[in-house]
C-alpha positions as CSV (number, residue, x, y, z in Angstrom):
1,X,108.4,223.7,25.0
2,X,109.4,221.1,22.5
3,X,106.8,219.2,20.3
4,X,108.3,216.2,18.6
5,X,106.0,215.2,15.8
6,X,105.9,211.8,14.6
7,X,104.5,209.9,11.6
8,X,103.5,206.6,13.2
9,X,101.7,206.0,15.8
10,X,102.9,203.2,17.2
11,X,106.7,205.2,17.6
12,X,105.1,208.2,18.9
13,X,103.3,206.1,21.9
14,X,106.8,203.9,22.1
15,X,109.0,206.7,22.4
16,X,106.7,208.2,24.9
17,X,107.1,205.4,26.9
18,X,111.1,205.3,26.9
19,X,111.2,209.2,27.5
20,X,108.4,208.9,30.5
21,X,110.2,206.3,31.9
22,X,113.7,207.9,31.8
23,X,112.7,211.4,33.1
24,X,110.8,209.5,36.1
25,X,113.7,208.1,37.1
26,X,116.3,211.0,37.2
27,X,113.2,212.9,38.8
28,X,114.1,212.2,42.2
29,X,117.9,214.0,41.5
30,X,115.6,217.1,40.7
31,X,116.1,217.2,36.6
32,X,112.7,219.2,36.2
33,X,110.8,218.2,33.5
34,X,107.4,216.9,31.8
35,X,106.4,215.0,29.0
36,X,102.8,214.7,27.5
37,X,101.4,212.5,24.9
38,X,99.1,214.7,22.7
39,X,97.1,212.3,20.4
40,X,99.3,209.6,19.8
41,X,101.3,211.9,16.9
42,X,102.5,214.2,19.0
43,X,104.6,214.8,22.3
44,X,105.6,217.8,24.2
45,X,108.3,218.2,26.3
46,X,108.9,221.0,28.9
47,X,112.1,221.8,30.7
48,X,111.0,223.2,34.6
49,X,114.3,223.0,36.1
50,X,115.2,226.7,36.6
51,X,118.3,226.2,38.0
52,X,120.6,224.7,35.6
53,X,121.0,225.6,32.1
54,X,118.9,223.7,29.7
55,X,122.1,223.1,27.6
56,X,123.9,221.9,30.5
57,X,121.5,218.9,31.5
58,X,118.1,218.6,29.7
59,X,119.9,218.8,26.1
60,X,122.3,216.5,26.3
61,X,119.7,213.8,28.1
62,X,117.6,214.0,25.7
63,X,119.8,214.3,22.4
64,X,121.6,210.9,24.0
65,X,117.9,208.7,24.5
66,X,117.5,209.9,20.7
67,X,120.4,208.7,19.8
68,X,119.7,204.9,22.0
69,X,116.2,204.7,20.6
70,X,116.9,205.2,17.1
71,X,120.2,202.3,17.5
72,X,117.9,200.1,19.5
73,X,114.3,200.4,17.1
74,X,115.9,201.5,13.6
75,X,119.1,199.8,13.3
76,X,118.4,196.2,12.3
77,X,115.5,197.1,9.9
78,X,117.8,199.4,8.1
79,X,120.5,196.7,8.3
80,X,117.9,194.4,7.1
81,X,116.8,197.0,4.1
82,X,119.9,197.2,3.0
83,X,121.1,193.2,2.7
84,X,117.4,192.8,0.7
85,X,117.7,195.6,-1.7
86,X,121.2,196.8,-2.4
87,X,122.5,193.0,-1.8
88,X,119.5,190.7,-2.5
89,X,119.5,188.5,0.4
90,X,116.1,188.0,0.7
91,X,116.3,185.1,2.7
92,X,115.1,186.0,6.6
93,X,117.5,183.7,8.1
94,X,120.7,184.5,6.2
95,X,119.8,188.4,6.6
96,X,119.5,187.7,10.7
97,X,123.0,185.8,10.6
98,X,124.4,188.9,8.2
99,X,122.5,191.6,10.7
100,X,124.1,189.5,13.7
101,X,127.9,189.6,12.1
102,X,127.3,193.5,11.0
103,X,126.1,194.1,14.9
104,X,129.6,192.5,16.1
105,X,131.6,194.5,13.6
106,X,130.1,198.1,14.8
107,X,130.0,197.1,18.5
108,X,134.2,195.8,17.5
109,X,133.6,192.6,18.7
110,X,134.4,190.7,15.6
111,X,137.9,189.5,15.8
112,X,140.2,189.9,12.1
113,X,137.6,192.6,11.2
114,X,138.1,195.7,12.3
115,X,135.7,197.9,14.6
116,X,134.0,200.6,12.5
117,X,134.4,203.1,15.7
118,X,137.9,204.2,15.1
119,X,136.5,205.9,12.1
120,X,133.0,206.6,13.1
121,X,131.2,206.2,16.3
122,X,127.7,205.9,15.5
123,X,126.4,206.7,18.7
124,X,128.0,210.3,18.4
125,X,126.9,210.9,14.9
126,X,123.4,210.4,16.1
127,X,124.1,212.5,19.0
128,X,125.4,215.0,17.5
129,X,122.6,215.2,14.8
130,X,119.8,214.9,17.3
131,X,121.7,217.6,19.4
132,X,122.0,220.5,17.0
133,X,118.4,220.1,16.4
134,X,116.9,220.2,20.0
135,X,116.5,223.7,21.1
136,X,114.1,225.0,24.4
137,X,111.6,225.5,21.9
138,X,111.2,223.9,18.5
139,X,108.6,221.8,16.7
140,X,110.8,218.5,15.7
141,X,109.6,215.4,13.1
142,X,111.0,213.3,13.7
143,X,110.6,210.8,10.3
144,X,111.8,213.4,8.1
145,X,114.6,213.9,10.0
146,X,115.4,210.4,10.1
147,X,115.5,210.2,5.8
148,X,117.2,213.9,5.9
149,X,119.5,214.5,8.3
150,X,121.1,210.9,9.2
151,X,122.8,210.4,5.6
152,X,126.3,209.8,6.5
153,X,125.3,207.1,9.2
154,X,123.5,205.5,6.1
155,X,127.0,205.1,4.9
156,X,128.4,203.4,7.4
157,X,125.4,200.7,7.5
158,X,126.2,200.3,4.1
159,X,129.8,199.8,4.1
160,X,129.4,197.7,7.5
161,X,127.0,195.6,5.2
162,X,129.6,194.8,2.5
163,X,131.8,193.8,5.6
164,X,129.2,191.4,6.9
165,X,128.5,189.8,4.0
166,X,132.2,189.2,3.2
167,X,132.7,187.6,6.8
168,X,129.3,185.6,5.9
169,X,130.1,184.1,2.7
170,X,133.7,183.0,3.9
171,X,132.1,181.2,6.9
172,X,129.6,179.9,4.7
173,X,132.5,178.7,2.9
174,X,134.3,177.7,5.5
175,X,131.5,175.4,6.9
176,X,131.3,173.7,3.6
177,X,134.8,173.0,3.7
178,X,134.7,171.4,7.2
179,X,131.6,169.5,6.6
180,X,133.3,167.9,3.3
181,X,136.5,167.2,5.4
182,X,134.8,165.6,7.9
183,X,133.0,163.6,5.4
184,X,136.5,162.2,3.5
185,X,137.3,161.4,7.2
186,X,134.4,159.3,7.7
187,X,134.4,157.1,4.6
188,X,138.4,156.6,4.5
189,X,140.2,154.1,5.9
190,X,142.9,155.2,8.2
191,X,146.2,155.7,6.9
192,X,147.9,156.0,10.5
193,X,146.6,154.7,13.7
194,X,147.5,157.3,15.8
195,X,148.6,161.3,15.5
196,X,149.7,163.5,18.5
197,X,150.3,167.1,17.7
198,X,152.0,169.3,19.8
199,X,150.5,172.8,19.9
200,X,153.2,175.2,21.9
201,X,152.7,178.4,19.7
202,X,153.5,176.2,16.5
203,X,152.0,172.5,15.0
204,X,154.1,169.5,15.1
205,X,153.4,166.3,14.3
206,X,154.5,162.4,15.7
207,X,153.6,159.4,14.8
208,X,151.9,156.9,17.2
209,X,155.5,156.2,18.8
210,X,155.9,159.9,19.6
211,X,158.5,160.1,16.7
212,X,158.3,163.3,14.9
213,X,157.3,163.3,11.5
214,X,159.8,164.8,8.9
215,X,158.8,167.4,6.5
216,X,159.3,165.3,3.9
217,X,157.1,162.6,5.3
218,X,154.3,165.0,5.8
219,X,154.5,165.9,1.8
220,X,154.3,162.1,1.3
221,X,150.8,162.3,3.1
222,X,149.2,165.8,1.5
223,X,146.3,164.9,-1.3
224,X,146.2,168.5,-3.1
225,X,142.4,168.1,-3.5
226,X,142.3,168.3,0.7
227,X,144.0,171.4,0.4
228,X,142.3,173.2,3.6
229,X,145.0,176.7,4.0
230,X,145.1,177.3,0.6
231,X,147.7,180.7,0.9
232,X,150.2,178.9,3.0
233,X,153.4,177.3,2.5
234,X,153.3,173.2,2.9
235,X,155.5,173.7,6.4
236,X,152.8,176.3,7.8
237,X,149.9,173.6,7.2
238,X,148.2,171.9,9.6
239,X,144.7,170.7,9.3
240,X,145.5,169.6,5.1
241,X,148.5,166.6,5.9
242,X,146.3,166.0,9.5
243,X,143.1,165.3,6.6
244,X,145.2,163.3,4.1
245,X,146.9,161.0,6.9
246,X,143.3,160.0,8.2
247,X,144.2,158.7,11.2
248,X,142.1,156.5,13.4
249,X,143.1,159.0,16.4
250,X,144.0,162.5,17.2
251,X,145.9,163.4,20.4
252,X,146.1,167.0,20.8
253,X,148.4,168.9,23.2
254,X,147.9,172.1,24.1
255,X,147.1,175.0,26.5
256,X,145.0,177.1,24.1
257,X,142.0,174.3,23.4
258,X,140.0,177.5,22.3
259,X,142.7,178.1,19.0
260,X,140.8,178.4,16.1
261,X,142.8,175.6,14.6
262,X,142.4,173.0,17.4
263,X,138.6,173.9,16.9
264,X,138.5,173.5,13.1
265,X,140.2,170.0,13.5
266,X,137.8,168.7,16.4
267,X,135.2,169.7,14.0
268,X,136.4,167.4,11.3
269,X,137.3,164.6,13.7
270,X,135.1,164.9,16.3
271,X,134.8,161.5,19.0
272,X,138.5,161.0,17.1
273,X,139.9,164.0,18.5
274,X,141.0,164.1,22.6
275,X,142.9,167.1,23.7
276,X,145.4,167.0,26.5
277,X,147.3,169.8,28.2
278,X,150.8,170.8,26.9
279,X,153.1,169.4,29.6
280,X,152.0,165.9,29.0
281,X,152.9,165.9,25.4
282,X,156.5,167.6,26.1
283,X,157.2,164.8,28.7
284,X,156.8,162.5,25.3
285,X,158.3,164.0,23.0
């Protein structure tokens, strides 16, 4: 028999409920097993199937809902901890939008940043933990074990933490930047009717006639203090001259409307801005 001790009650009865719940439903394939709330600290757990090897089935089932519950019930309050008191963001809603960006980069879904599973896979650190613990019969706490024995994954919050708040403060700058563009925008008169870009893999620029716009020209236009890609060559720029030309209107050609570009200048020009598909600028230009 296994007894899994635990500290709080509301977790022992929680945990109960998720384990119940689990072996109820692989009952039916004949897994063999009980569970029993003893007092709302305790839980024992008995393995009845004498036909396959506890190590084969019951061990590995119950090392992986470990492993779940503590990623779905732990995870963000450490992530949490961590933002308030190594990084002093005490604010609830900035340490939601950091929790949110540090999910994304350990699940790998946060593009330019990349996944922390290539170098640890959370999920199997836990499993293995919880695994080499979890015998046919032990007596297992499961608080201590959680300050003890789950160091290294500590780590990796903590590191994933730093990333977060990196990718939050530069989208925190970023938003400051498109909020003032858009506001220069709004109280300056336009310097050009009309711009049409064509997006094909690169930017270029035409005037209201559909006559393309020299790189010299584009110089003329650029106000250094609207200086939005700040680690790029003049020729590379696109929403900077766009900014300091002002124009009353912005055709956009493109198949990729989703480009984080095209969406960074319909942010600063907004009702300004329509977007067209590709082959109906190249018939222009």
């Amino acid at each position: 028999m296994i007894a899994i001790h635990f500290e709080e009650r509301g977790t022992c009865a929680h945990f109960f409920k998720e384990l119940a719940t689990y072996m109820a439903s692989f009952a039916p394939l004949g897994f063999g097993g009980a569970v029993e709330n003893q007092g709302n600290h305790l839980i024992t757990v008995r393995y009845e199937n004498h036909d396959v090897d506890f190590y084969d089935s019951f061990h590995p089932f119950l090392a992986s809902i470990f492993a779940d519950y503590v990623i779905e019930t732990k995870e963000d309050a450490w992530l949490i901890e961590i933002a308030e008191e190594l990084f002093y963001f005490t604010d609830a809603e900035e340490q939601q939008q950091i929790v949110a960006i540090a999910q994304s980069i350990l699940q790998g879904d946060r593009k330019g940043i990349p996944s922390m599973k290539p170098h640890f896979d959370r999920r199997a650190f836990l499993y293995g933990a919880f695994a080499a613990h979890l015998d046919p019969e032990t007596t297992f706490y499961y608080e201590p074990f959680l300050t003890f024995r789950l160091k290294e994954y500590g780590e990796v919050l903590i590191d994933c933490m730093e990333l977060a708040i990196d990718e939050y403060l530069m989208e925190q700058d970023y938003q400051t930047m498109i909020e003032n563009l858009r506001h220069y925008i709004r109280l300056t008169p336009a310097q050009r009717p009309m711009v049409h870009i064509i997006h094909d893999g690169m930017f270029s620029f035409y005037d209201e006639h559909f006559r393309k716009l020299t790189p010299d020209e584009m110089e003329y236009y650029v106000k250094q203090e609207l200086v939005f890609e700040t680690n790029l060559d003049l020729s590379e720029m696109v929403i900077s001259p766009l900014v300091s030309m002002a124009p009353g209107h912005v055709h956009v050609f493109t198949n990729e409307p989703d480009d984080s570009i095209i969406l960074s200048i319909q942010s600063i020009f907004q009702e300004r801005l329509s977007i067209f598909p590709l082959h109906q600028g190249q018939k222009q230009s």
